[in-house]
C-alpha positions as CSV (number, residue, x, y, z in Angstrom):
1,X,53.6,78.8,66.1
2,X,55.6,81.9,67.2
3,X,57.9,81.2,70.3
4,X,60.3,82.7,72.6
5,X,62.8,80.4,71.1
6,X,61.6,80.8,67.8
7,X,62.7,84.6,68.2
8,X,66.0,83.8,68.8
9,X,66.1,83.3,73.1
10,X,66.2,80.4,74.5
11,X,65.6,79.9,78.0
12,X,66.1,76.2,78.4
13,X,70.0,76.9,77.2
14,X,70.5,80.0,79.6
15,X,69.2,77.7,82.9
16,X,71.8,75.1,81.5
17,X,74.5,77.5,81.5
18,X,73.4,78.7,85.2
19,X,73.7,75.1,86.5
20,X,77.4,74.9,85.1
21,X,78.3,78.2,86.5
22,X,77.0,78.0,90.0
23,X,79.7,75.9,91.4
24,X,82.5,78.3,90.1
25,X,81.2,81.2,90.9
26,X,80.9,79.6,95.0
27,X,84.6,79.5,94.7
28,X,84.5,83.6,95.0
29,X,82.1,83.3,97.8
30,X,83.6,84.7,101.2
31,X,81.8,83.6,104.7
32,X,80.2,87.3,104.0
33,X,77.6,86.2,101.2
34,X,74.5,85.2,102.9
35,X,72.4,83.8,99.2
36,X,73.3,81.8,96.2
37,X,72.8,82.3,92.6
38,X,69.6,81.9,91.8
39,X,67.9,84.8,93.9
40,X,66.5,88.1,92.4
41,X,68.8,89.8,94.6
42,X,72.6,89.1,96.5
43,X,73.0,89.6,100.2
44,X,76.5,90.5,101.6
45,X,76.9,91.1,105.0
46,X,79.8,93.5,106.2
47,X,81.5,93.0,109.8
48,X,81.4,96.5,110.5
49,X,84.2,95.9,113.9
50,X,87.0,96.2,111.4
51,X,85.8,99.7,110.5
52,X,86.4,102.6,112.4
53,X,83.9,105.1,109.7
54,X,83.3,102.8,106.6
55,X,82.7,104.1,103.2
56,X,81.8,102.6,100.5
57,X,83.6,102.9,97.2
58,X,81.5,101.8,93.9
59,X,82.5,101.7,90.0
60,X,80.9,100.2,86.6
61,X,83.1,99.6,83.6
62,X,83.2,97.5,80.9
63,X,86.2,96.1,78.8
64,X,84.8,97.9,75.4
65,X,85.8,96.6,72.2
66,X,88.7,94.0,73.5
67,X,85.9,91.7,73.4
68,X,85.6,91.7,69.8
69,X,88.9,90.4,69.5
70,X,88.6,87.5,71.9
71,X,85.5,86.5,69.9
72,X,87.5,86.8,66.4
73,X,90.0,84.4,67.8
74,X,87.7,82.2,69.9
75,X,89.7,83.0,73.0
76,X,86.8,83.8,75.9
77,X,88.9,83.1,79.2
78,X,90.5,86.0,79.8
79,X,88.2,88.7,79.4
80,X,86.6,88.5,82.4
81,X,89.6,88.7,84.2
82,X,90.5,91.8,82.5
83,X,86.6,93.1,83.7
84,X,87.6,92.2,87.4
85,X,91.4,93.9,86.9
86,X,90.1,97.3,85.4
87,X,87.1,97.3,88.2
88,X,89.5,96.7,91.3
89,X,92.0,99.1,90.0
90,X,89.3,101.9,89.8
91,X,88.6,101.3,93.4
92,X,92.1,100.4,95.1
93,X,93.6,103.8,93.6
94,X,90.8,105.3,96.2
95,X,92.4,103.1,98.8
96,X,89.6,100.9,99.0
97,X,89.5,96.9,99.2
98,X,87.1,95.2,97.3
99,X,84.1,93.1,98.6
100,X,81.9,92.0,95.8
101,X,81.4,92.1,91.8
102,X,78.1,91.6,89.6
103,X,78.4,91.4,86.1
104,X,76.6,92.2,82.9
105,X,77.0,89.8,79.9
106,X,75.1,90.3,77.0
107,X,75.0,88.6,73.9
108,X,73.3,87.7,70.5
109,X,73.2,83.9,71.0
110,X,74.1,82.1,73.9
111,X,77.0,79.3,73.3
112,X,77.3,77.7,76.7
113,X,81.2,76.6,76.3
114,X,82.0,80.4,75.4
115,X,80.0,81.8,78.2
116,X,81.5,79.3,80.6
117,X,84.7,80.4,80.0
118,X,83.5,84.2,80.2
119,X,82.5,83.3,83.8
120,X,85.6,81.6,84.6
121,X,87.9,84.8,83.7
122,X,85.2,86.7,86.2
123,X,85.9,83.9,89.0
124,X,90.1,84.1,88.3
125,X,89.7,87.7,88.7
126,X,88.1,87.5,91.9
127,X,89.4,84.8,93.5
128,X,93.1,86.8,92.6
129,X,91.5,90.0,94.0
130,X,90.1,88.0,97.0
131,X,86.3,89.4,95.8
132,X,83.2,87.6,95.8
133,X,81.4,87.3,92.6
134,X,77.7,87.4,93.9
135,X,75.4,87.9,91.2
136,X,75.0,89.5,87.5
137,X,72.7,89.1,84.5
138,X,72.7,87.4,81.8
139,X,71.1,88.2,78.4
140,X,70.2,87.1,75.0
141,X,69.7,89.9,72.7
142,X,69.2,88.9,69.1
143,X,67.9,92.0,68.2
144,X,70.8,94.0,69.1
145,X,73.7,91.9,69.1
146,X,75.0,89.9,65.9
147,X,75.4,86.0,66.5
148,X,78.5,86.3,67.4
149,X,78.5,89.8,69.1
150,X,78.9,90.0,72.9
151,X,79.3,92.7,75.5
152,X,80.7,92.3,79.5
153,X,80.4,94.9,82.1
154,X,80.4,94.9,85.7
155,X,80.2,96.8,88.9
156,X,82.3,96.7,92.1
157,X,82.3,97.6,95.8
158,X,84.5,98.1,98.3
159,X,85.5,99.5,101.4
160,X,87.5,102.1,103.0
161,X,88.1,104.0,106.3
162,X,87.0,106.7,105.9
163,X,90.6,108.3,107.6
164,X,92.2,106.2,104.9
165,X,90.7,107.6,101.7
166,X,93.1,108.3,99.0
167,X,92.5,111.7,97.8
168,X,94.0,114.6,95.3
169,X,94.3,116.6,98.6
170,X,97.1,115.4,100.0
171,X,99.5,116.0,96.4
172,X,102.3,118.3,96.9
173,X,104.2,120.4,94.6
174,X,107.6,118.6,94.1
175,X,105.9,115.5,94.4
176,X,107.1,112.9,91.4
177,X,105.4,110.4,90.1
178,X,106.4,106.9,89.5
179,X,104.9,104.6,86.4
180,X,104.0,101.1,86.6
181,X,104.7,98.9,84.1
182,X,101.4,97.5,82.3
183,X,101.0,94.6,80.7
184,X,99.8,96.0,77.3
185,X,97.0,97.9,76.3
186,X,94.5,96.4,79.1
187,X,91.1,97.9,78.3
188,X,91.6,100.2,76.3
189,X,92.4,101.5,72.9
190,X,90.9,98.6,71.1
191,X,88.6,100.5,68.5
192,X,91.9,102.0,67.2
193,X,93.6,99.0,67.1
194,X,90.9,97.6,64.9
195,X,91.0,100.5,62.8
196,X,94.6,100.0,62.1
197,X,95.0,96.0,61.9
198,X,93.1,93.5,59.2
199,X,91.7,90.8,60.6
200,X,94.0,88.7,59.2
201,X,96.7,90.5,61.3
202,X,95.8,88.7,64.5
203,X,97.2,85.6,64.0
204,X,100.0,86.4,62.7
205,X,103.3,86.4,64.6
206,X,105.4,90.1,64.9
207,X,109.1,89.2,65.6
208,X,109.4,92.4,67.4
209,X,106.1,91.2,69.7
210,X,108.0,87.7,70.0
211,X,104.3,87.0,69.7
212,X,101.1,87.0,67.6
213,X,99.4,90.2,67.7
214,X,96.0,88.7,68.7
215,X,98.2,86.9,71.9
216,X,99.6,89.9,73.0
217,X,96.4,92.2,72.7
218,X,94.5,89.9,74.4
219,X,97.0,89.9,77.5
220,X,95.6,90.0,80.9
221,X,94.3,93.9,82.2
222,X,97.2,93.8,85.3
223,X,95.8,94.3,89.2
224,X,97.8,97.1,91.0
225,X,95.5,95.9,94.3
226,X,99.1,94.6,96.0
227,X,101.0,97.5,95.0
228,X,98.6,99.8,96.2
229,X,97.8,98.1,99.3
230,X,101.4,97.8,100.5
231,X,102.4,100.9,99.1
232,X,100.0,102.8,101.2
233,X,101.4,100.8,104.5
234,X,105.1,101.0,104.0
235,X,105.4,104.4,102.4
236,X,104.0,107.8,102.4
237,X,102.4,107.9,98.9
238,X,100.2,110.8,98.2
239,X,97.9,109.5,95.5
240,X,97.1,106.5,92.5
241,X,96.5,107.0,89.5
242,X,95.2,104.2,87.1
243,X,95.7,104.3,83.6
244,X,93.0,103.9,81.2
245,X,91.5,105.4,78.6
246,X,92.4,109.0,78.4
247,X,96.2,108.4,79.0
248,X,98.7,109.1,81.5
249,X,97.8,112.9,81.4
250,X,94.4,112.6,81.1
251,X,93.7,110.4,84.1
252,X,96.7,111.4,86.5
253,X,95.4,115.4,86.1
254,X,91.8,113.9,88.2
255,X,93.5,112.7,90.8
256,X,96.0,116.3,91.5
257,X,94.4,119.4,92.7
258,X,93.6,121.6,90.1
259,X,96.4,124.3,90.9
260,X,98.9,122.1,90.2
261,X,100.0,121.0,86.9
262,X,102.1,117.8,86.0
263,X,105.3,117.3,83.6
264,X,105.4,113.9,82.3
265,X,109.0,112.6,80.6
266,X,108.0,110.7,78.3
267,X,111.4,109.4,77.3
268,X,112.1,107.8,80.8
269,X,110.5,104.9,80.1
270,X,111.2,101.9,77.1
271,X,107.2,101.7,75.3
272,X,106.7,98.1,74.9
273,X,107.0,97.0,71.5
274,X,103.2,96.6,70.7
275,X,102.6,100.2,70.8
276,X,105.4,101.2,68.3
277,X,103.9,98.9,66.0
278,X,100.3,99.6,66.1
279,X,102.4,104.0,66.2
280,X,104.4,103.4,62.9
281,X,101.3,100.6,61.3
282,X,98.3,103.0,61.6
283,X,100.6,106.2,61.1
284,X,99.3,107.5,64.6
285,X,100.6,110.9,65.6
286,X,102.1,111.0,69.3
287,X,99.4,113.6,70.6
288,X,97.0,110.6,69.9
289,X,98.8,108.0,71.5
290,X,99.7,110.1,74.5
291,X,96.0,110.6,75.2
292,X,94.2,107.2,73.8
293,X,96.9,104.4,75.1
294,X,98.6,103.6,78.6
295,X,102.1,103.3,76.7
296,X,103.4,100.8,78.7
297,X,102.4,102.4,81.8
298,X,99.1,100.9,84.0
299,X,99.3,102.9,87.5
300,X,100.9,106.0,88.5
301,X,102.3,106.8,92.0
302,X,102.5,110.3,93.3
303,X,104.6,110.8,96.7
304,X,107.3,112.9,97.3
305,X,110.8,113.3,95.7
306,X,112.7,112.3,99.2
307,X,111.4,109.0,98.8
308,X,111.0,108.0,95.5
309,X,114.4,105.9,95.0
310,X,113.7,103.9,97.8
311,X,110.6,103.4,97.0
312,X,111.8,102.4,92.8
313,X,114.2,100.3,94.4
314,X,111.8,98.4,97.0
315,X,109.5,97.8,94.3
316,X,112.2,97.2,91.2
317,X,113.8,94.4,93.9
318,X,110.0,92.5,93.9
319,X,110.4,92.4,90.4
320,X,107.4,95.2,89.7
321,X,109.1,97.1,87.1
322,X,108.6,100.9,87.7
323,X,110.1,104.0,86.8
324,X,110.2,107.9,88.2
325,X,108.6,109.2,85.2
326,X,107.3,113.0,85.6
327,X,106.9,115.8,88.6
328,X,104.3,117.7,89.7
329,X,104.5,121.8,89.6
């Protein structure tokens, strides 16, 4: 007889892995979420009184092919912290502060302990990012995922004044812009990686990584929420950039008008060590590494010159490693 299960789904398994999940994910949930898991939809009431003209600021992403690295090397924890990192980031560089996350986790068969610890990234990342996780979907897809094959996505929203927007407009010529350290490749670049490295590479230890390479490409996606947050209150910083795929150029040009241009040093600034491996190991040319990798650099301040070296120094003395890396003309 021809079953649901029988076709690789199993439903029983899935409502098993709900019942272990609910009470981590009510760790996340603020005295704004009005349901519980469980409903076809998730209510979150806003307090409109601390909002003068509240906008809402929304963004999907995904953490691409990282994920097939944590499943080569049975390491599921952290990649849903890297989701919840990249998604705050996208927002925060708008000035916004997040309110809630629902996620998207697909795979070909379910295996409760690794899905557990999927979810338990997801509620690190929002309970660091004080977020509630509120709902998501779950879904077993044997037809279009390999056993072993997964995929994680989410979407955020937050708030801003409106007042407070960050914006391209306010950029200045003059203005320099100052490079946050990252803490490796965070989302991105992974499907080069993979083109370059055997999969025997990952668990072996680089001397120059003072690591193995699987541990250090599977390093936490950083959240610049803090910086960004404090930044815009104690100085007068013009615009974010975040990092991601595309490079510093290609993402700090969207966020500068378009009659300005910017002039990155790329010399004022040590890479880390993991992206002069994977430059001399897959004989990558520096045009492609400029525009596929952060290179050691996960957000991008823009403000003006007069301030810059007190605000390096402010940060530099919190121990957030930045440099004045580039102008704009």
């Amino acid at each position: 007889m021809t079953s649901y299960k029988s076709s690789g789904v199993n439903i029983h398994k899935a409502e098993k892995f709900v019942e272990r999940i609910k009470p981590l994910v009510k760790q996340t949930f603020s005295k704004n979420v009005l349901s519980g898991i469980g409903n076809f939809g998730a209510f979150y009431e806003l307090n409109m009184k601390n909002y003068t003209k509240p906008v809402f600021v929304s963004s999907t992403d995904g953490v691409g092919t990282k994920v097939k690295i944590a499943a080569m090397l049975n390491k599921y924890d952290n990649i849903g912290e890297d989701l919840i990192n990249h998604c705050v980031n996208d927002i925060a560089v708008c000035g916004a502060i997040p309110l809630y996350f629902l996620d998207y986790y697909a795979m070909g068969k379910l295996n409760v302990n690794n899905s557990v610890d999927v979810v338990k990234g997801l509620v690190r990342g929002c309970l660091r990012n004080s977020m509630s996780l509120i709902g998501g979907e779950t879904a077993e897809m044997p037809g279009v995922y390999s056993e072993n094959d997964f995929d994680l996505a989410g979407t955020i929203v937050g708030v801003v004044d409106k007042k407070k927007i960050v914006s391209s407009g306010n950029v200045r010529k003059g203005d320099v812009l100052v490079g946050f350290k990252s803490t490796g490749l965070h989302t991105n670049g992974y499907s080069l990686v993979r083109k370059i490295f055997s999969t025997n590479d990952y668990k072996k230890y680089f001397p120059e990584l003072k690591n193995t390479l699987g541990k250090e490409l599977l390093k936490v996606h950083k959240s610049y929420l803090d910086i960004i947050q404090i930044s815009l209150k104690k100085f007068e910083v013009n615009s974010f950039s975040h990092i991601t795929g595309g490079g510093i150029e290609g993402n700090t040009k969207r966020v500068i008008p378009k009659s300005l241009k910017l002039e990155v040093d790329w010399s004022s600034w040590e890479r880390p060590p993991i992206f002069n491996l994977i430059q001399r190991k897959g004989c990558v040319s520096e045009n492609i590494m400029r525009e596929t990798l952060n290179l050691g650099i996960g957000l991008i301040a823009i403000l003006p010159s007069s301030i810059a070296d007190k605000y390096c120094d402010f940060w530099n003395s919190k121990k957030e490693k930045c440099f004045i890396i580039g102008s704009i003309h």
